[in-house]
N, C-alpha and C positions, 0 to 999 in steps of 0.2 A: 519403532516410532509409536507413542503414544497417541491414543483418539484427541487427546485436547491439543498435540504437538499435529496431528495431522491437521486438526482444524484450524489452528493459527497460520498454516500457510499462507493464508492471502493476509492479513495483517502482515508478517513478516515481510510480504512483496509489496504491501502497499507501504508501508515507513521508508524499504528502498527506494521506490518513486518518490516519495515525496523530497528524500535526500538529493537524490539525482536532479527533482525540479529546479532546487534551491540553487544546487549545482550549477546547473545548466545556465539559472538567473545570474548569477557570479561571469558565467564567464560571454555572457552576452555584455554586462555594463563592459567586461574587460575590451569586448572588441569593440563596443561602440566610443567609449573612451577617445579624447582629443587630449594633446597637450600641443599646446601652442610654439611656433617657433621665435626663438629667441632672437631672431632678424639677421639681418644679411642673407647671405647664400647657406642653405641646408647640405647639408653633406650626409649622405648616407652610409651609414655605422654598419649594419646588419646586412649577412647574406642574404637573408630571405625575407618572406616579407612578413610581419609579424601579425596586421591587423586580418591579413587570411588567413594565418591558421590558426586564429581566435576565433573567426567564424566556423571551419573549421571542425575548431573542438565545441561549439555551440551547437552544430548538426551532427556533430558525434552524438552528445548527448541526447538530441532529440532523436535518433535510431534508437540507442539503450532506451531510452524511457518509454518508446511507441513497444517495443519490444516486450519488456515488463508490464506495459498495461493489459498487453494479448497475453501473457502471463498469467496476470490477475484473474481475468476474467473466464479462461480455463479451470482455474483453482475456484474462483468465486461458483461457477460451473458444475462442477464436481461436488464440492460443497453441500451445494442447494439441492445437487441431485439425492443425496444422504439426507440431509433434515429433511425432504419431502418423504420419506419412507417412516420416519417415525409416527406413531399412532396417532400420538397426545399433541391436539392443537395447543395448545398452553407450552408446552416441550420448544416444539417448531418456532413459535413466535420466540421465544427464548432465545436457542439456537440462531435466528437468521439476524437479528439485533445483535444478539455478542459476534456472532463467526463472517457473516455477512455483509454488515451494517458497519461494524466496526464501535459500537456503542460503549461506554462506560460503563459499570454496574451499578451506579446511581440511578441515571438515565433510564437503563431500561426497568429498575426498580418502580422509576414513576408513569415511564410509560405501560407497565405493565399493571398499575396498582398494586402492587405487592410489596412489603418491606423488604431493604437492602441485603438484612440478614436471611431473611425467606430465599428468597432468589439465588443468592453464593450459595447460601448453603446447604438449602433443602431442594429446589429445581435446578438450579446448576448439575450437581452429580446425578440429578434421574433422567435430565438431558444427555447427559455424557453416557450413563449406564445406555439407554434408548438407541444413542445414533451407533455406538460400539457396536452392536449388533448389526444395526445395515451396514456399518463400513467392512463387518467380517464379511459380510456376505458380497462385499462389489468384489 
């Protein structure tokens, strides 16, 4: 695993969250969901009962997802604990906005006053060069 592949970890765990949110929203309208009856006497079709295990699979989801956030927050963890060892505060800041934060490279170009090209591609790899070194060392 590469340092920039070790660092995307918590991005990669936060886009599964937020899939899973989306998820999870999907299948709450499913269970909350009404269709009306068409009158007379109801006759039940199905063995089981369907609007339970829509709820269900709603607190499924919210296990997986409470589950992936103590995820995150490990990796985000871990993380921080690497960008805090490197030397260069300008590095760090860099580091904890792209790996941390989750930022754009636009974004932290402006939050950092630095041009877009500066930052990919003259701080970016002295970032990477930097934390490579404490992550040999955890």
């Amino acid at each position: 695993m590469t340092v920039k592949e070790w660092l995307n970890r918590g991005y990669r765990i936060d886009r599964e969250i937020n899939a899973l949110l989306r998820e999870r929203e999907r299948s709450l309208t499913l269970a909350t969901k009404t269709t009306a009856a068409a009158g007379g006497e109801r006759v039940q079709s199905s063995r089981g009962n369907s609007t339970e295990a829509r709820f269900v699979n709603y607190a499924d989801y919210t296990t997986l997802i409470d589950e992936r956030i103590d995820e995150l927050y490990a990796v985000k963890r871990e993380i921080l604990e690497a960008v805090n060892r490197v030397g260069d505060n300008t590095l760090r800041q860099l580091l904890i906005h792209r790996y941390i934060e989750f930022m754009r490279w636009e974004k932290i170009a402006e939050e950092m006053h630095y041009s877009y090209v500066h930052v990919v591609h003259t701080l970016h790899p002295r970032a990477l060069a930097a934390i490579s070194e404490t992550v040999n060392r955890i």
